[in-house]
Backbone as JSON Lines, residues from 0, in Angstrom:
{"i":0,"aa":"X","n":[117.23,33.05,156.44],"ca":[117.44,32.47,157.76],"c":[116.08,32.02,158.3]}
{"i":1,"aa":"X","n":[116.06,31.2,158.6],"ca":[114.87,30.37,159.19],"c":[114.87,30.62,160.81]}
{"i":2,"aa":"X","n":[113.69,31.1,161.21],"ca":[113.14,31.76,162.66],"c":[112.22,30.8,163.34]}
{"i":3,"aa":"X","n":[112.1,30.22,164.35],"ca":[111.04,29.17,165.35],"c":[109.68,30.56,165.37]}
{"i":4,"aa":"X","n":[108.37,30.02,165.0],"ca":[107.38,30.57,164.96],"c":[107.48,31.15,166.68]}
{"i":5,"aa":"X","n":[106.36,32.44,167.21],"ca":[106.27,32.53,167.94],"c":[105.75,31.73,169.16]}
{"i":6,"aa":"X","n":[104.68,31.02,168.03],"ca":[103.84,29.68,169.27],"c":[104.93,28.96,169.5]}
{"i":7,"aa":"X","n":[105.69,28.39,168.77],"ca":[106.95,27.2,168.81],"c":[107.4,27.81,169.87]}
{"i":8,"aa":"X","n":[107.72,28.83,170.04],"ca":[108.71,29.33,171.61],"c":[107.63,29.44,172.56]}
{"i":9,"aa":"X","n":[106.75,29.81,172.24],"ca":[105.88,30.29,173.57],"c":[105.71,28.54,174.49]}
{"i":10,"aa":"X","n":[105.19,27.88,173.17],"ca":[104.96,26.46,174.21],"c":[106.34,25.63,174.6]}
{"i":11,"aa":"X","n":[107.5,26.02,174.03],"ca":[108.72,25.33,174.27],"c":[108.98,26.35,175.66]}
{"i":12,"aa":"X","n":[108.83,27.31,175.87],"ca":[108.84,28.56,177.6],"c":[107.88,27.79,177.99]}
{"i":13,"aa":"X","n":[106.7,27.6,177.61],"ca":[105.71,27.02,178.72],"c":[106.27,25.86,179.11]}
{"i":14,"aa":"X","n":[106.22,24.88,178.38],"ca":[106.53,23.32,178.73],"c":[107.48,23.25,179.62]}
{"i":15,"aa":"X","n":[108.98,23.78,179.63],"ca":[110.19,23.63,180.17],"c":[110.09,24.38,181.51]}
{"i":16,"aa":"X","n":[108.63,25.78,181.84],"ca":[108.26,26.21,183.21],"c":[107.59,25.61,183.59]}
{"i":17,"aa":"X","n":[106.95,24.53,183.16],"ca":[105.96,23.9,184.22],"c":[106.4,22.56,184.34]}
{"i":18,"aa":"X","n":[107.27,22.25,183.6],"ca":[108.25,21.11,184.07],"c":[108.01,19.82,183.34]}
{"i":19,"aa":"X","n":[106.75,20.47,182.59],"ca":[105.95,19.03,181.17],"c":[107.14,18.27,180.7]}
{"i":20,"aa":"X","n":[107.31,17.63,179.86],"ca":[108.08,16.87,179.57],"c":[108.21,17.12,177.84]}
{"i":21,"aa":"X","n":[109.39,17.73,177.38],"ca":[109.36,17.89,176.17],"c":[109.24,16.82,175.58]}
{"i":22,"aa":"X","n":[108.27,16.82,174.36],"ca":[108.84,15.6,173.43],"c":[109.75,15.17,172.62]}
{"i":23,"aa":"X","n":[110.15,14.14,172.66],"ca":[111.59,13.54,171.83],"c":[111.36,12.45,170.67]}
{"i":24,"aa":"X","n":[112.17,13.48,170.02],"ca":[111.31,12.43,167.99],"c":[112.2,11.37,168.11]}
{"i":25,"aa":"X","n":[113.38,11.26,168.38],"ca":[114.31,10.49,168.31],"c":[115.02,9.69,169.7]}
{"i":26,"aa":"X","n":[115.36,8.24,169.81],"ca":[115.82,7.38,170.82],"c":[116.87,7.95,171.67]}
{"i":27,"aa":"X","n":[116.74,8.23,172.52],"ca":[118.01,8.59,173.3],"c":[119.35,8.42,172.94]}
{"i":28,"aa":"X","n":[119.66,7.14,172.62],"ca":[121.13,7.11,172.01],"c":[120.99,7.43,171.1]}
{"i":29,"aa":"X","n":[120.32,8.22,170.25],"ca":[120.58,9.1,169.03],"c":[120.76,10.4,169.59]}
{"i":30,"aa":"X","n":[120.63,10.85,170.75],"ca":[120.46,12.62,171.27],"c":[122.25,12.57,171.64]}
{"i":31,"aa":"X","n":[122.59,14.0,171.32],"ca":[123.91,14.24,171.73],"c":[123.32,15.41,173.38]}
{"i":32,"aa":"X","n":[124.61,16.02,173.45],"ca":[124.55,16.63,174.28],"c":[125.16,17.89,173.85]}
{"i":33,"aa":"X","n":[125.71,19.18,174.3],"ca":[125.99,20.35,174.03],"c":[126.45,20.69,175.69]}
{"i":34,"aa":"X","n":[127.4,21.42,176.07],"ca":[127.67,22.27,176.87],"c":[127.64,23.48,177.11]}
{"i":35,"aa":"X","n":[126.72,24.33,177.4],"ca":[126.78,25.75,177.13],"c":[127.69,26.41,178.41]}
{"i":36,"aa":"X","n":[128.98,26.84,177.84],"ca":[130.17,27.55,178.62],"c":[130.09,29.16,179.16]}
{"i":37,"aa":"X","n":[130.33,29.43,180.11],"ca":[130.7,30.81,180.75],"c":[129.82,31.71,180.18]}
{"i":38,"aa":"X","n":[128.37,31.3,180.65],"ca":[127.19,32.16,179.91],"c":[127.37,33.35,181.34]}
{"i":39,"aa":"X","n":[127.29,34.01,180.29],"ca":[126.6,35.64,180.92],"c":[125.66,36.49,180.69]}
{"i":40,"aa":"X","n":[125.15,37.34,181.16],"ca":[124.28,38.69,180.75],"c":[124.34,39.96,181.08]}
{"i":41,"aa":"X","n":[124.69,40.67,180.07],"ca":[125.53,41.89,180.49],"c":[124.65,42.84,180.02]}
{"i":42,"aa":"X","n":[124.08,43.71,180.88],"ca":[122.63,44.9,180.84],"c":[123.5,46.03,180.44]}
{"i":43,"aa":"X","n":[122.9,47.3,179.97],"ca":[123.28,48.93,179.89],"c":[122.69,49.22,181.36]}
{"i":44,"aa":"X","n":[123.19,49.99,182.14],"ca":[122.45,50.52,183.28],"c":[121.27,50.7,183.55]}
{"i":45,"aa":"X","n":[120.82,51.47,182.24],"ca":[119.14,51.61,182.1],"c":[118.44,50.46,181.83]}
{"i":46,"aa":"X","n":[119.13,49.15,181.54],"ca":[118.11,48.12,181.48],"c":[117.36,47.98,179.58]}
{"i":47,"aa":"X","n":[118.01,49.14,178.86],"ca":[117.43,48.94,177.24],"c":[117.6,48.4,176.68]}
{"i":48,"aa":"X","n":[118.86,47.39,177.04],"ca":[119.85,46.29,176.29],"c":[120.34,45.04,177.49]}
{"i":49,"aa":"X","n":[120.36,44.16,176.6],"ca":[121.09,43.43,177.33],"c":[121.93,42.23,176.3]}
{"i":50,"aa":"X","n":[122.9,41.68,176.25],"ca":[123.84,40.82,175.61],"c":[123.58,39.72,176.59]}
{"i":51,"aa":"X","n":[123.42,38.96,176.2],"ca":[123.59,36.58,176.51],"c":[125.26,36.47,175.41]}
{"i":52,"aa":"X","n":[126.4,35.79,176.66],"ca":[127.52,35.89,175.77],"c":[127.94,34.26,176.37]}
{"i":53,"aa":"X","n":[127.84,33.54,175.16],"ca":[128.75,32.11,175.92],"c":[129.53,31.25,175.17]}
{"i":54,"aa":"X","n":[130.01,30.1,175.79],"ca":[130.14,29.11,174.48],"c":[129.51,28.12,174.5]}
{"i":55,"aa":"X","n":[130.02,27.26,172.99],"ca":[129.24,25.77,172.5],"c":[130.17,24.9,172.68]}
{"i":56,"aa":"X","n":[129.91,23.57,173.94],"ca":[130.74,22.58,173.17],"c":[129.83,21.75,173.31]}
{"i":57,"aa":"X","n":[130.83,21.15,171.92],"ca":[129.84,19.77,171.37],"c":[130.68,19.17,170.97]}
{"i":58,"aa":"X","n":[129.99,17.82,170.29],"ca":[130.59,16.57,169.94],"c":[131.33,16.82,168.79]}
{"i":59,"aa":"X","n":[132.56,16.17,168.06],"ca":[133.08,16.14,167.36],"c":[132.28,15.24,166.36]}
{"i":60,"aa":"X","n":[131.91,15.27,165.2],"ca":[131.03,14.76,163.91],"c":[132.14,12.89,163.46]}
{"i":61,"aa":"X","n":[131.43,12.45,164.5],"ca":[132.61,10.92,164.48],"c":[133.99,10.63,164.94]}
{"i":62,"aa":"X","n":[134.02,11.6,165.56],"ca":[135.86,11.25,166.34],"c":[135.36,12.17,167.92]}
{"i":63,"aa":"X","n":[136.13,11.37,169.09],"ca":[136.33,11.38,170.15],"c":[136.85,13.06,170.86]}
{"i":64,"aa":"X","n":[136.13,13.63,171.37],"ca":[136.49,15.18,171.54],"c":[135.22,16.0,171.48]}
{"i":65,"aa":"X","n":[135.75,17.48,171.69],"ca":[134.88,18.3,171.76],"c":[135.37,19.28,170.49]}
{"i":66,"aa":"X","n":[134.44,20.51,169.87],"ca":[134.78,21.55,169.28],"c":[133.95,22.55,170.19]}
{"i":67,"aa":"X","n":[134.34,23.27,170.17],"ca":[133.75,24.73,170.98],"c":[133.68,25.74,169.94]}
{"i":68,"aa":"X","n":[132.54,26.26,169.73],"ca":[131.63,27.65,169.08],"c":[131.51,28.85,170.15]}
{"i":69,"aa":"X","n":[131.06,29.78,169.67],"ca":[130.77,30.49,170.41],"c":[129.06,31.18,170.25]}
{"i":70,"aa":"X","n":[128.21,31.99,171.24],"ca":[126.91,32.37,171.13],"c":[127.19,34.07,171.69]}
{"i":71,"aa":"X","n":[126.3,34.83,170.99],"ca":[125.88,36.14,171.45],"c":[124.22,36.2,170.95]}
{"i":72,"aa":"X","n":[123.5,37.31,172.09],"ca":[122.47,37.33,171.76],"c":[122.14,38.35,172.5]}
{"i":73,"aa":"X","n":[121.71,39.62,171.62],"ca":[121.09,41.05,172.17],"c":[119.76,40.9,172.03]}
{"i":74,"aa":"X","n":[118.92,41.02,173.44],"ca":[117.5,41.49,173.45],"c":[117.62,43.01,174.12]}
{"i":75,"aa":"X","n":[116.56,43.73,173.19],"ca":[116.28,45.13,173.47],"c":[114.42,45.52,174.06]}
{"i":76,"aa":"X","n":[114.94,46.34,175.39],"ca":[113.63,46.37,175.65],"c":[112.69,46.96,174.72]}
{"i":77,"aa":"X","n":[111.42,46.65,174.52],"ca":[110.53,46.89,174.0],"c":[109.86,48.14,174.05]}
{"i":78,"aa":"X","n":[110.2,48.98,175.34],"ca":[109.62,49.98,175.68],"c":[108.46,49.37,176.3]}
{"i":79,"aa":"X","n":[107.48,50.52,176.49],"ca":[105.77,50.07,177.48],"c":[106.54,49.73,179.1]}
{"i":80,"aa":"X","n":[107.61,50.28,179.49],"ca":[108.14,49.76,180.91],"c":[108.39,48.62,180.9]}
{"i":81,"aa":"X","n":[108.5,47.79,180.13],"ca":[109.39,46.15,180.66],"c":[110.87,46.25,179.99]}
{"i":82,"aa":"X","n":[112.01,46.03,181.33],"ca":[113.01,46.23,180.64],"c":[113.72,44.96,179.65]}
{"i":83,"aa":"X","n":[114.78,44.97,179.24],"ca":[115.54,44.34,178.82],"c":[115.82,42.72,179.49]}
{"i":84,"aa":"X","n":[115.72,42.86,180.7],"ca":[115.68,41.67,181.06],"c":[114.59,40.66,181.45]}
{"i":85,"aa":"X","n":[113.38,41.11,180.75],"ca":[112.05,40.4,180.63],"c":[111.25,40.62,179.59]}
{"i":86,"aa":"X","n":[112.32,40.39,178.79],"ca":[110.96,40.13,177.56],"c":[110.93,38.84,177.54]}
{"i":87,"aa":"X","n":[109.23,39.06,176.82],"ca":[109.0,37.58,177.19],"c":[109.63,36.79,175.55]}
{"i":88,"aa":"X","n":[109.02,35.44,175.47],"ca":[109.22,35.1,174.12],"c":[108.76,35.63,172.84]}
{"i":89,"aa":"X","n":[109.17,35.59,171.86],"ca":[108.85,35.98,170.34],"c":[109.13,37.64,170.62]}
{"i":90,"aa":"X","n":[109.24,38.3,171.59],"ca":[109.5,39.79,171.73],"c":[110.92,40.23,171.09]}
{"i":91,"aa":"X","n":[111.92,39.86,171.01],"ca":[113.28,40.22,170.3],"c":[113.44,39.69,169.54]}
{"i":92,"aa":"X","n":[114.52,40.04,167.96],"ca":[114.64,39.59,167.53],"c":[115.59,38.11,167.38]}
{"i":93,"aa":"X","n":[115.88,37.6,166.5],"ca":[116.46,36.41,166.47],"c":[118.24,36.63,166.55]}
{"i":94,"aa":"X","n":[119.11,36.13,167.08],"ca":[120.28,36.52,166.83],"c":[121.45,35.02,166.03]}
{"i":95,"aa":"X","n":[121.96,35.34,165.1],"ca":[123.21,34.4,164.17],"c":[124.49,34.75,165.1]}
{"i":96,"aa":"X","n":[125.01,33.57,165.28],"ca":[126.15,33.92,165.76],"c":[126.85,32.01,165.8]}
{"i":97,"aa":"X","n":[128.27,32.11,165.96],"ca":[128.94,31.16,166.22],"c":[129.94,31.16,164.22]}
{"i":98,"aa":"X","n":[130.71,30.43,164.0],"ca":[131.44,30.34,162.83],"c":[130.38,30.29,162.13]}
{"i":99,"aa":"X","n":[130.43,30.9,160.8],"ca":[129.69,31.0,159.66],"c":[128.33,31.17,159.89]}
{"i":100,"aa":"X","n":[127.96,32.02,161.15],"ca":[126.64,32.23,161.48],"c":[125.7,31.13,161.58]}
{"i":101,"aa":"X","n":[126.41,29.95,162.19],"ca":[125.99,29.02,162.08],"c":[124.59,28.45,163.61]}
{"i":102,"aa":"X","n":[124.09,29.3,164.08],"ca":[123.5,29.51,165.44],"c":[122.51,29.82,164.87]}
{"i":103,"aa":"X","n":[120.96,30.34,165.39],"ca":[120.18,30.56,165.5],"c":[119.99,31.03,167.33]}
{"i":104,"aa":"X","n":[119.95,31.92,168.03],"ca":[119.53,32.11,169.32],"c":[118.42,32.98,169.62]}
{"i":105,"aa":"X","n":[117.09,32.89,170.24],"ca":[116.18,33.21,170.32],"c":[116.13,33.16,172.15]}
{"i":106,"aa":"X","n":[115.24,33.88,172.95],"ca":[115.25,34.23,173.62],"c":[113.57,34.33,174.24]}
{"i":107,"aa":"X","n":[113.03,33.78,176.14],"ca":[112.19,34.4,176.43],"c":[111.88,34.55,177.69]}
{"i":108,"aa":"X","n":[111.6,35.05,178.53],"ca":[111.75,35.72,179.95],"c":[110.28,34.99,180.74]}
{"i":109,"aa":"X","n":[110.26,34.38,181.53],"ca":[109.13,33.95,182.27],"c":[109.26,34.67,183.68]}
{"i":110,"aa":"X","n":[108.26,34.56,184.19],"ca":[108.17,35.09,185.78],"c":[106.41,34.36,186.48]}
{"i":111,"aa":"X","n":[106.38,33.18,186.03],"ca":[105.48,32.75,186.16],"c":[105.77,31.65,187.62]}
{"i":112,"aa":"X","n":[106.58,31.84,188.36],"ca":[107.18,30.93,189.82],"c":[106.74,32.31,190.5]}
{"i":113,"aa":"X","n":[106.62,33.85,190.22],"ca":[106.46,34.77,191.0],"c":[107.85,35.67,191.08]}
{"i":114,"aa":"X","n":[107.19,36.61,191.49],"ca":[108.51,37.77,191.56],"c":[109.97,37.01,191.93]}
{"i":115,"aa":"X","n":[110.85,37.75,192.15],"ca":[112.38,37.51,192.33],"c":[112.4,35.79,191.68]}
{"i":116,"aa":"X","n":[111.59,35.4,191.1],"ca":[111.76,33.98,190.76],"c":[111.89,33.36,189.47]}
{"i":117,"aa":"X","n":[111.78,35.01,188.74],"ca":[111.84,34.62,186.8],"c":[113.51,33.99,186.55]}
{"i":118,"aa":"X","n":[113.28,33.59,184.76],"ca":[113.97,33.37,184.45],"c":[114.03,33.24,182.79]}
{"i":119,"aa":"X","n":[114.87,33.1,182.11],"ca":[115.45,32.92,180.7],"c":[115.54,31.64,180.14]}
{"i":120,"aa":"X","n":[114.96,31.48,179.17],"ca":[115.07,30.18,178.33],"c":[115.77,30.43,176.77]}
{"i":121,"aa":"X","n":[116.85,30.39,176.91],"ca":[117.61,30.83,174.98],"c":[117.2,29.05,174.28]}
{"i":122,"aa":"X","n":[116.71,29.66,173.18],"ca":[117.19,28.05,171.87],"c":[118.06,28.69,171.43]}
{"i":123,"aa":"X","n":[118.77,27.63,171.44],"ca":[120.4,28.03,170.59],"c":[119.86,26.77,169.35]}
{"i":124,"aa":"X","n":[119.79,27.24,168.11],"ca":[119.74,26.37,166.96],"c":[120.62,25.82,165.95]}
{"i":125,"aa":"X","n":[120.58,24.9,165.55],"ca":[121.81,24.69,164.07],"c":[120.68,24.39,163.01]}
{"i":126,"aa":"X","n":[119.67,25.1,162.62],"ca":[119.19,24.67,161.36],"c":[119.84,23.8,160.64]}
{"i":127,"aa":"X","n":[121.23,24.11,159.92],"ca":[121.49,23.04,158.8],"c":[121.53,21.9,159.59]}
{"i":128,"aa":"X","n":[121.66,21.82,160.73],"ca":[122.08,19.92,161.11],"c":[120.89,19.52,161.71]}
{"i":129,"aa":"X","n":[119.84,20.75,161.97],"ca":[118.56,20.43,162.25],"c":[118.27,20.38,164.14]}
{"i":130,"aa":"X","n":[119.34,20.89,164.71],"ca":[119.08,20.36,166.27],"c":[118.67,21.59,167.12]}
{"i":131,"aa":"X","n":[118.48,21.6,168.3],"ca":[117.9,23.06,168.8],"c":[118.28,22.17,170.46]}
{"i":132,"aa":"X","n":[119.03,22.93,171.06],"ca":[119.15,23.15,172.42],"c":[118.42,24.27,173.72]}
{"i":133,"aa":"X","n":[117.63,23.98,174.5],"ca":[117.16,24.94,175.55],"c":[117.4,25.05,176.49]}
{"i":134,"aa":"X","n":[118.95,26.0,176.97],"ca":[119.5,26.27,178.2],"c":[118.53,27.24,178.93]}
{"i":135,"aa":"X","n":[118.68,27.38,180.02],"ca":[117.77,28.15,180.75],"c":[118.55,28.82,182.27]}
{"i":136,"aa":"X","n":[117.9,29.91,182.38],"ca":[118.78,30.36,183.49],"c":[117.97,31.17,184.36]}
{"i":137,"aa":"X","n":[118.09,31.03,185.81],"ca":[117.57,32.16,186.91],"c":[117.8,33.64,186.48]}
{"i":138,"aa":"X","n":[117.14,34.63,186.69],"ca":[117.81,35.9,186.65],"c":[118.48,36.16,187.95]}
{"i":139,"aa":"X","n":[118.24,35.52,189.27],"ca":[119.63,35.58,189.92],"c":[121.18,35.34,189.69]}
{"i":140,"aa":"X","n":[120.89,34.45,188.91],"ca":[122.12,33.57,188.89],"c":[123.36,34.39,187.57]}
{"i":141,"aa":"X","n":[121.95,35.46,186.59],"ca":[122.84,36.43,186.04],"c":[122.99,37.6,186.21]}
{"i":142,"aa":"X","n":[122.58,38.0,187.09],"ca":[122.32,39.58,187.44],"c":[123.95,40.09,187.45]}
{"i":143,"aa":"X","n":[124.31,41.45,187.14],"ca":[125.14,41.74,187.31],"c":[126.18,41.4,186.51]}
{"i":144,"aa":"X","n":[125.74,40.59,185.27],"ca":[127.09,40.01,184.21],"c":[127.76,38.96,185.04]}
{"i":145,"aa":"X","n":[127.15,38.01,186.13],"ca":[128.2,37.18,186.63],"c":[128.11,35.88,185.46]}
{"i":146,"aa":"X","n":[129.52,35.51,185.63],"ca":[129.09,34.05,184.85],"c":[129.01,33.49,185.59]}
{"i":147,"aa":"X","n":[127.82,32.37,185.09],"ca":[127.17,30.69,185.55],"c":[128.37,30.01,186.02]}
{"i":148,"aa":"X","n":[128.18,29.34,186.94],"ca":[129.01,28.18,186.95],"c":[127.64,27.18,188.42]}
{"i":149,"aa":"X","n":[128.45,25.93,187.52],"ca":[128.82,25.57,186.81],"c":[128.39,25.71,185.18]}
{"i":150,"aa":"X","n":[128.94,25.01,184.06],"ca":[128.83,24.89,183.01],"c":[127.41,24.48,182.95]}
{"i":151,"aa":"X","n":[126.93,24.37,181.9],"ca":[125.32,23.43,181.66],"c":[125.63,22.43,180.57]}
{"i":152,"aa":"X","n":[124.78,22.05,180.86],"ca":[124.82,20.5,180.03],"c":[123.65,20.31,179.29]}
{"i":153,"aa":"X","n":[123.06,20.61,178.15],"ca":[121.87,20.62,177.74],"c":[121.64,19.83,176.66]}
{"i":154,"aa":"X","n":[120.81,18.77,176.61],"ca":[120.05,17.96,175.75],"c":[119.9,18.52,174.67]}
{"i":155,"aa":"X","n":[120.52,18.01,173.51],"ca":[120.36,18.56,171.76],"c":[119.24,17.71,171.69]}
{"i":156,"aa":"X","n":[117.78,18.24,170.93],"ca":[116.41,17.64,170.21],"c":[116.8,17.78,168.83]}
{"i":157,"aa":"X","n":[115.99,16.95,168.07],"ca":[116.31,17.54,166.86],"c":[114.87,17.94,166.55]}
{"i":158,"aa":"X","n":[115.01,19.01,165.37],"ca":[114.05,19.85,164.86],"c":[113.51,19.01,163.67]}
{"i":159,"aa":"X","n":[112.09,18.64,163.76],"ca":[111.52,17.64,162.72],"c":[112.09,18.33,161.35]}
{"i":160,"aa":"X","n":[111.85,17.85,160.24],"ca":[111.79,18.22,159.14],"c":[110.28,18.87,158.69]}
């Protein structure tokens, strides 16, 4: 299974918090889109665990429609006092998930806007088709296992060769 280096996430968290402008290898009407559905985050009390639970929709591969996947992704606190819901990037491991383990989801916690103001950046990946999506979320907006709404809508990049 193929893993995004740690720098690869650290500057893909930086870029997307300071609002830089990712770069794009490919023309716009070549980029699809992805929907990431009824994302949640569901903690253990103590904060040692936490689950990212959602879905994928995406484009149908040449016909008109959607297919929907699904995503899970456990980060575990690290210990040293930072819980579960701030680790930063490259700190957890990588999580497979969706049909035929066909996902890649990686995970990293910023708090660089200042207290009560962090937030989560997952890549959700498809290695074999080469694309990588970066939804991102307030930790307000998940506290407590609520789901998001609305839905998100996130720009598929593709991953150079």
């Amino acid at each position: 299974m193929h893993t995004p280096s740690r720098t690869a996430l650290l500057y893909s968290l930086m870029a997307l918090a300071s609002g830089m402008p990712v770069s794009r290898s490919t023309p716009a009407a070549a980029r699809e889109s992805w929907t990431i559905t009824s994302m949640s985050r569901n903690c253990t009390a103590s904060l040692s665990e936490c689950t990212w639970a959602f879905g994928i929709e995406m484009p149908l591969d040449g016909e008109a429609g959607t297919v929907t996947d699904w995503g899970e992704h456990t980060v575990l606190a690290p210990g040293a006092g930072t819980p579960a819901t701030r680790v930063p990037a490259g700190g957890s491991p990588a999580s497979s998930c969706g049909k035929d383990g066909r996902f890649t989801v990686t995970s990293g916690w910023s708090g660089v806007f200042g207290e009560g103001e962090g937030f989560t950046v997952l890549s959700v990946a498809d290695y074999a088709a080469r694309t990588i999506a970066f939804p991102s979320y307030r930790d307000r907006d998940v506290e407590g296992g609520a789901v998001v709404v609305p839905d998100k809508n996130c720009t598929v990049e593709v991953i150079p060769a």
